[in-house]
C-alpha positions as CSV (number, residue, x, y, z in Angstrom):
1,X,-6.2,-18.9,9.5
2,X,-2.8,-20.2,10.8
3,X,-1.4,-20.4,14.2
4,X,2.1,-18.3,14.8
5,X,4.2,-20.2,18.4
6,X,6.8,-18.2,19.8
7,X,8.1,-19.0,22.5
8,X,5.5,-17.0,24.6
9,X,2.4,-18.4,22.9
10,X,0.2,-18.7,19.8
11,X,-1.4,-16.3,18.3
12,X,-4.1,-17.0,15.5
13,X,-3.9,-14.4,12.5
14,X,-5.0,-14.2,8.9
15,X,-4.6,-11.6,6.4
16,X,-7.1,-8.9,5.5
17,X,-10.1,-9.4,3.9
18,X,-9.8,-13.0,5.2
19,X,-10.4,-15.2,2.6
20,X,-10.3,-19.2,3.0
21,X,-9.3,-19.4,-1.4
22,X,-6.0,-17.5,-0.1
23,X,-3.1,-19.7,1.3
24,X,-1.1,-16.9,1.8
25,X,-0.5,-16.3,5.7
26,X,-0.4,-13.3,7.8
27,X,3.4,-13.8,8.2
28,X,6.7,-15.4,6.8
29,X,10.0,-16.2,8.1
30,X,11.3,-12.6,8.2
31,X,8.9,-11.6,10.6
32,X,9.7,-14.7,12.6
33,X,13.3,-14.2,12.3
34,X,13.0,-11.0,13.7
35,X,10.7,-12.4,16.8
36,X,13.0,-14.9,17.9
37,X,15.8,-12.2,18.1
38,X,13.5,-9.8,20.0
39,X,13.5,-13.0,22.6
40,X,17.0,-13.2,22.6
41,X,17.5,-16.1,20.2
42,X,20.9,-17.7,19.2
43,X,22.6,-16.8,22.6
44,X,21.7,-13.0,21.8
45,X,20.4,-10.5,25.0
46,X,16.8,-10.5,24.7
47,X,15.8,-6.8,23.3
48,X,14.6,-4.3,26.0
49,X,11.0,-3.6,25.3
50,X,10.1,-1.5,27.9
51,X,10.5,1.5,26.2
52,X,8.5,3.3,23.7
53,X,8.5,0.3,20.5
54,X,7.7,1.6,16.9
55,X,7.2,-1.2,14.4
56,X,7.1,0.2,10.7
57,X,5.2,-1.6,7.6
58,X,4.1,-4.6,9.8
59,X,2.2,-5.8,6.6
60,X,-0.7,-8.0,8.3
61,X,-0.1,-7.1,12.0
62,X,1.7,-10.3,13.0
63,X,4.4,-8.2,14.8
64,X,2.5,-6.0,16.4
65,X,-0.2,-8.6,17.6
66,X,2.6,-10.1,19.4
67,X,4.0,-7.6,20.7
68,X,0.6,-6.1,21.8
69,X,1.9,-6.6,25.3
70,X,4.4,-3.8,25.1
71,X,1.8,-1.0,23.5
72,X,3.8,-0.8,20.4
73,X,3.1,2.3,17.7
74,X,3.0,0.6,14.2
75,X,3.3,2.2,11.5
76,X,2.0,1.5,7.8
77,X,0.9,3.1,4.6
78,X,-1.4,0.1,4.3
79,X,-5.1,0.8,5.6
80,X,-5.6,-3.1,4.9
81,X,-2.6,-3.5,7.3
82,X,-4.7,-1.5,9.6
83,X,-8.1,-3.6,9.5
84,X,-5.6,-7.2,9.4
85,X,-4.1,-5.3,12.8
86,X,-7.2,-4.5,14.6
87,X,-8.9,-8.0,13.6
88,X,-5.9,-10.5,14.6
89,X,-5.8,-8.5,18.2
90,X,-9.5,-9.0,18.5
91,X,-9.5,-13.3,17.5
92,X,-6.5,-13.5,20.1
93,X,-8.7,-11.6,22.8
94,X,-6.4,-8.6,22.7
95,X,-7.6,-4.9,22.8
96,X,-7.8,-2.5,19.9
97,X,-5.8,0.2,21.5
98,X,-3.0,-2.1,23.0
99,X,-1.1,-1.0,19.4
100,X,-1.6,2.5,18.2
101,X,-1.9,3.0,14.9
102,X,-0.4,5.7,12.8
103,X,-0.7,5.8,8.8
104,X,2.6,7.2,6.7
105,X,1.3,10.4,6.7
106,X,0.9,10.8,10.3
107,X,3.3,12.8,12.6
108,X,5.7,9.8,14.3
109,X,6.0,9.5,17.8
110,X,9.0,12.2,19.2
111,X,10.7,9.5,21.0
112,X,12.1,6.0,20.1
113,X,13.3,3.7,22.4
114,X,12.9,0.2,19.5
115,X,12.4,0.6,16.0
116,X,11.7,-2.0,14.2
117,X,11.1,-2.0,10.6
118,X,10.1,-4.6,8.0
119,X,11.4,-3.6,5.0
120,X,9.0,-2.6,2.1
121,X,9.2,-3.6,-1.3
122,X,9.1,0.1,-2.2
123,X,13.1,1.4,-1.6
124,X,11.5,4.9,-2.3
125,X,8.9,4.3,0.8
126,X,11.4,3.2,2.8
127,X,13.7,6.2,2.2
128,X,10.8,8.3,3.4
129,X,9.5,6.5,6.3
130,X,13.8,6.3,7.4
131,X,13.7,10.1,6.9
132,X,10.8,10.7,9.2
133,X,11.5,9.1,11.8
134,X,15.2,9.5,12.2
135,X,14.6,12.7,14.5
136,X,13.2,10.7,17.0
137,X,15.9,7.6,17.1
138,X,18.7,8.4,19.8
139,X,21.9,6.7,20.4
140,X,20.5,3.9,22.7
141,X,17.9,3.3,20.1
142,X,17.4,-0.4,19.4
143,X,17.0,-0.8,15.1
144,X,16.9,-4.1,13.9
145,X,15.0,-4.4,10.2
146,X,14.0,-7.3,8.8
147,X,13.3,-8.9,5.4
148,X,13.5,-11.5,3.0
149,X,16.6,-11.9,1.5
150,X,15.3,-11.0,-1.9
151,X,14.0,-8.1,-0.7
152,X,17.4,-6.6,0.8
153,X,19.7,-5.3,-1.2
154,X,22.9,-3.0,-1.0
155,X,20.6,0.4,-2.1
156,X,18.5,-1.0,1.2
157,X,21.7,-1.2,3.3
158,X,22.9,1.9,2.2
159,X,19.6,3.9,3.2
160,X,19.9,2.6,6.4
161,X,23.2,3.7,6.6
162,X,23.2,7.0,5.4
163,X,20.0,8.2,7.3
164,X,20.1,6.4,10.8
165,X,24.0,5.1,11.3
166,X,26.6,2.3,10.7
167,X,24.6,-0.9,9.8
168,X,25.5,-4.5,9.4
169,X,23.6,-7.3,8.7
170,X,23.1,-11.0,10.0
171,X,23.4,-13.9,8.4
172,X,20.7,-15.6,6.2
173,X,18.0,-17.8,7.8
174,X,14.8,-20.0,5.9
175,X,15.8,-17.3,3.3
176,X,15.3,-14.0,5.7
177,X,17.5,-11.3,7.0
178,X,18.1,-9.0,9.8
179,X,19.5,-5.4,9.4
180,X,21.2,-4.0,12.3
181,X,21.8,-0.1,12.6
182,X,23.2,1.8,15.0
183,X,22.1,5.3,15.4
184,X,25.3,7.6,14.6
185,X,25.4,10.8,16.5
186,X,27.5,12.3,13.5
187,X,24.8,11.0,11.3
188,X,23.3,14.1,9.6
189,X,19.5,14.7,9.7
190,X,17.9,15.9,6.5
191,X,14.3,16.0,5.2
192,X,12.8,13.4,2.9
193,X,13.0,14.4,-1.1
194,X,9.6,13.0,-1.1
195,X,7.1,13.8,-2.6
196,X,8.5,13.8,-6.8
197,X,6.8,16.1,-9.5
198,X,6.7,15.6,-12.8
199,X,5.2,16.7,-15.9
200,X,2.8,14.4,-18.1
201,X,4.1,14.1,-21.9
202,X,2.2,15.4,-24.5
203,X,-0.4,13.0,-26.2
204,X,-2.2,11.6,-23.5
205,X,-5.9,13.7,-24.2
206,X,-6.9,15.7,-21.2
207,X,-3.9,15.0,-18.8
208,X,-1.1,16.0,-21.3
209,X,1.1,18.0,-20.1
210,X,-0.2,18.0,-16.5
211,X,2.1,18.0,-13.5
212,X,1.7,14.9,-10.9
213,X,2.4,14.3,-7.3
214,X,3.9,11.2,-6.6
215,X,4.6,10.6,-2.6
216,X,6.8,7.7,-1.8
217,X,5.8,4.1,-2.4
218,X,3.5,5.4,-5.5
219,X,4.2,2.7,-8.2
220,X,6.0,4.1,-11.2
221,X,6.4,7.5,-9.0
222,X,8.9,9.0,-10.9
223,X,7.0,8.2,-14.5
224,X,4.4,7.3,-15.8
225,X,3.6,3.4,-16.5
226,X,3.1,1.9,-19.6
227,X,-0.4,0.3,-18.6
228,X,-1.8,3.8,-17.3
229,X,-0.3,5.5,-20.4
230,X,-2.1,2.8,-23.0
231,X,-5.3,2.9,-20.2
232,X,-6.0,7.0,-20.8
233,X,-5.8,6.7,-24.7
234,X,-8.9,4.3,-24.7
235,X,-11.1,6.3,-21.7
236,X,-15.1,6.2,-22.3
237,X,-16.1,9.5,-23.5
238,X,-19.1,10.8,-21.4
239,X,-20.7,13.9,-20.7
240,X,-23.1,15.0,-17.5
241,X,-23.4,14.5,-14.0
242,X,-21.8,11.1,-13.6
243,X,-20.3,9.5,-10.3
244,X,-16.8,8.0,-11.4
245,X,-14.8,6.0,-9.1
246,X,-10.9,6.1,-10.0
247,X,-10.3,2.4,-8.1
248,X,-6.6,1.9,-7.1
249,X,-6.1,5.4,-7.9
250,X,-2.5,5.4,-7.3
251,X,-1.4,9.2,-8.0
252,X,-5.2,9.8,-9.8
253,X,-3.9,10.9,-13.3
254,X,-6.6,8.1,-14.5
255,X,-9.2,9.9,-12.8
256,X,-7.9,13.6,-13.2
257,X,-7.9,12.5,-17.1
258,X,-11.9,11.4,-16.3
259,X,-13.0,14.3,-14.5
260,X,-11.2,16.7,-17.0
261,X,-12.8,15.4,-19.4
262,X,-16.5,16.2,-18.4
263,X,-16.3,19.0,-15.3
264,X,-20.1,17.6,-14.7
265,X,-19.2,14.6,-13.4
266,X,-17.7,13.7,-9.6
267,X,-14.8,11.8,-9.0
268,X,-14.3,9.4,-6.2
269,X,-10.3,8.9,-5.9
270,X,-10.2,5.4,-3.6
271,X,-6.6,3.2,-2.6
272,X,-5.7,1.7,0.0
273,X,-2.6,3.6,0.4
274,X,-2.6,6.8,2.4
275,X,0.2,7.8,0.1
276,X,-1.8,7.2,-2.9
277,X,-4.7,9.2,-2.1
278,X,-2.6,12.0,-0.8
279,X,-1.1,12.0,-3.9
280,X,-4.0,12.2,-5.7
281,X,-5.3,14.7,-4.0
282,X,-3.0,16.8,-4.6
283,X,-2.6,16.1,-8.4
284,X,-6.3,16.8,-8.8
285,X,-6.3,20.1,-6.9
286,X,-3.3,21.0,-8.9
287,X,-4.8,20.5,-12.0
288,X,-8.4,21.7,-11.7
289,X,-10.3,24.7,-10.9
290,X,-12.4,25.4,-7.4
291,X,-15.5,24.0,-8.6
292,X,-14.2,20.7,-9.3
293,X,-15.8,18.1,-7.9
294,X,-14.2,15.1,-6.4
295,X,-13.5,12.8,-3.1
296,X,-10.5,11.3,-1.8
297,X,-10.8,7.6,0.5
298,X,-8.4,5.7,1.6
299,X,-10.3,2.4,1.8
300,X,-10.3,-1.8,1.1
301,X,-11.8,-1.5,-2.4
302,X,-15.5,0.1,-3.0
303,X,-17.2,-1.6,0.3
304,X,-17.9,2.0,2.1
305,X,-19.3,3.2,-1.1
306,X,-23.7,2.6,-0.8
307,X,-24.3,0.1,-3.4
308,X,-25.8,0.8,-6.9
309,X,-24.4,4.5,-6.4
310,X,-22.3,5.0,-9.6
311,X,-22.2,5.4,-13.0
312,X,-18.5,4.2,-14.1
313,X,-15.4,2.9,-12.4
314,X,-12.1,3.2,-13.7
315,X,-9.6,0.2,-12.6
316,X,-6.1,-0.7,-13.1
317,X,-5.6,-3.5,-10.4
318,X,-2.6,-4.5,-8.8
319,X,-1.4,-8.0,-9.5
320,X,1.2,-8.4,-6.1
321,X,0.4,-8.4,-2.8
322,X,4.3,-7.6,-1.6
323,X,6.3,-10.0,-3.0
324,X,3.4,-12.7,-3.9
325,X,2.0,-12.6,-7.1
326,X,-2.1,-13.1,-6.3
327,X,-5.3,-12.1,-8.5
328,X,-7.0,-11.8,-4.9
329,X,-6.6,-8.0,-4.7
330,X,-8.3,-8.1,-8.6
331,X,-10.9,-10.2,-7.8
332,X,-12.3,-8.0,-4.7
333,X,-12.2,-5.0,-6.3
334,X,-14.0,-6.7,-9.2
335,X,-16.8,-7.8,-7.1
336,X,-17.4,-4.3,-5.0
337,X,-17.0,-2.1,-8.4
338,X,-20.0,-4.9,-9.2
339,X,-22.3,-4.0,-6.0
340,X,-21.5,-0.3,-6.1
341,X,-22.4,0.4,-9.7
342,X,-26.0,1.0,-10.6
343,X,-27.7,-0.8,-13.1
344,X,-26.4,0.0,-16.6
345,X,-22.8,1.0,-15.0
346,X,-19.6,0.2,-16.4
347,X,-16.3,-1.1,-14.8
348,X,-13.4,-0.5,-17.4
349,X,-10.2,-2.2,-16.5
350,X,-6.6,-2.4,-17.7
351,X,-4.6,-5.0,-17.5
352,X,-2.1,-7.4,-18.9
353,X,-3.1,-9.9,-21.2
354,X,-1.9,-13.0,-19.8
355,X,-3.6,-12.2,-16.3
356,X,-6.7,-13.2,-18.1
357,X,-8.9,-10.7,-16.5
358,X,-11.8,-10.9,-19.0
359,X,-12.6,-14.8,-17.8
360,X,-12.7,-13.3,-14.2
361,X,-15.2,-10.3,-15.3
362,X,-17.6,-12.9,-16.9
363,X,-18.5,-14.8,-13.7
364,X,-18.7,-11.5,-12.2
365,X,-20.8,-9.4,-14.4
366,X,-22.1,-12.1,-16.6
367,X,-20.4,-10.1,-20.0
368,X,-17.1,-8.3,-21.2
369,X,-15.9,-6.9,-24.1
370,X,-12.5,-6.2,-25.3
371,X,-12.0,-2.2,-25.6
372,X,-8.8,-2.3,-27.1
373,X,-5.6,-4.3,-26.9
374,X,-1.9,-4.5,-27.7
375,X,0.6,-7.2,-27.2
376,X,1.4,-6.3,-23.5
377,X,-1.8,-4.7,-22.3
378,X,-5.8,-5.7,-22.8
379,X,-9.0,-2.6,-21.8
380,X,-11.8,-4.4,-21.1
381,X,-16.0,-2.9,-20.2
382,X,-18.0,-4.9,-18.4
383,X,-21.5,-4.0,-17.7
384,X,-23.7,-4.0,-14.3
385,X,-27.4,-5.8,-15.8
């Protein structure tokens, strides 16, 4: 845990699931940047925050623990930027309801008065979120977005431009950035091109061919990536009524390719991105007749599922948490695919081969084996006892 001052007060927060082998705090110099102007930093006005306040992709609920005061609406696709949210209000003796919180696939507030957005690592996300809620910016609207400088880049200026109004930005600070944009009454209004379809090449067992749903801020959402593509050509092969968790699902062609596989079994699609699993969703109905059995969660890892209640988990695990790379996110989802699988489950995992998964999966589960493996990419079973 680490202590955020501004010049108000401090506010104690730590990411979500907190974990004490993480160094990684629950906010960086962006998000301070963007603080200290809201306070009127550098001889700037202080921002009026007494009208309705939308803060978009707060990624650990830093900002909007802050700003609990002024009953902001934050926005996220992040369900673990949800939980990080709700537990940093309640360790700095806040209320959960002082910030409402909306998911990316919610209906945005009708009227904003502040809009402040941290800038995603996803350019495609941020195009949709812009795109939703531009019909409620106004020309008095406040929009200041914020980022590291890394992280901005002309295509990221240009968005902003083209959807909300004339934008500038400031100048660089401990290696952050604010965007400023001004809503343009000439600015045209036009729905977001999201979500992308495309077919599946041929080749790929099952899934060949198939058409996928890819909402924004999918990764790889306008193809198909290379670890996913080597993951479905070494699949178990199993027949009856087995419960199959498709674990990061992303846009669930991994567990469409499982379920079409054997029609017996039932598919549990988890992520915790409300964009993935809506996307997966809708892949799977696509793709599958009405007696197809599956469920859709949007969740931190397996920890809702009752332990020992599955039979095989599928898993291609992220390996960055934003811009940091981290085998945190790995490592927890190794350890609940452990306690939800029954005895005799599998987990199956792609990844690549210098993450070193396999040394992980043996403290874990005691054993692994190697599936299959090419120069970039390793498969590798490891077995609840």
């Amino acid at each position: 845990m680490n202590r955020l001052t501004t010049s108000g007060a401090g506010f104690e927060l730590t990411r979500h699931p907190e974990d004490p082998r993480d160094p990684l705090r629950a906010w960086d110099a962006a998000d301070e940047y963007l603080l200290r102007r809201l306070e009127g930093a550098d001889g700037a006005d202080p921002v009026d925050l007494s009208g309705a306040v939308v803060v978009v992709g707060d990624r650990w609920g830093a900002l909007s623990t802050v700003l609990a005061g002024h009953r902001p609406v934050q926005i996220t696709d992040s369900c673990l930027a949800q939980r990080a949210t709700l537990a940093n209000l309640g360790r700095n003796g806040m209320e959960a309801d002082a910030v409402r919180l909306l998911s990316a696939r919610d209906t945005p507030p009708d009227r904003i008065d502040v809009l402040l957005v941290r800038v995603p690592k996803s350019l495609a996300l941020l195009e949709d979120q812009l795109h939703r809620l531009a019909p409620a910016v106004h020309p008095g609207t406040v929009v200041i977005g914020t980022g590291m400088v890394k992280e901005i880049h002309t295509s990221t200026l240009k968005l902003f431009e083209r959807i909300i109004g004339p934008t500038r930005t400031s100048l660089a600070v401990k290696k952050a950035r604010l965007i400023f944009c001004t809503p343009g009454a000439g600015t045209p209004r036009t729905p977001s091109p999201w979500p992308y379809r495309y077919d599946l090449p041929e080749g790929l067992g099952p899934v060949s061919g198939r058409t996928v749903t890819n909402h924004a801020g999918i990764f790889c959402a306008e193809r198909l990536d290379i670890g996913t593509r080597f993951f479905l050509g070494h699949l178990p092969a199993r027949s009856g009524p087995d419960r199959v968790v498709d674990l990061g699902c992303g846009n669930g062609v991994v567990g469409l390719s499982a379920a079409l596989a054997n029609p017996e079994s039932t598919v549990t699609f988890v992520d915790e991105s409300y964009q993935a699993v809506a996307s997966a969703e809708e892949t799977f109905r696509a793709n599958t007749g009405p007696d197809a059995k599956a469920e859709f969660v949007v969740a931190d890892g397996l920890a809702e599922l009752p332990p020992a209640s599955v039979d095989l988990v599928l898993n291609n695990p992220p390996f960055h948490s934003h811009q940091a790379t981290t085998d945190a996110t790995a490592r927890t989802m190794f350890q609940g695919a452990r306690d939800a699988l029954r005895p005799g489950g599998e987990l199956w995992v792609v990844g690549n081969r210098h993450l070193g998964y396999h040394t992980r999966l043996r403290r874990i589960f005691g054993n692994c084996t190697t599936v299959a493996g090419d120069p970039k990419f390793v498969v590798l079973r490891a077995v609840r006892r």
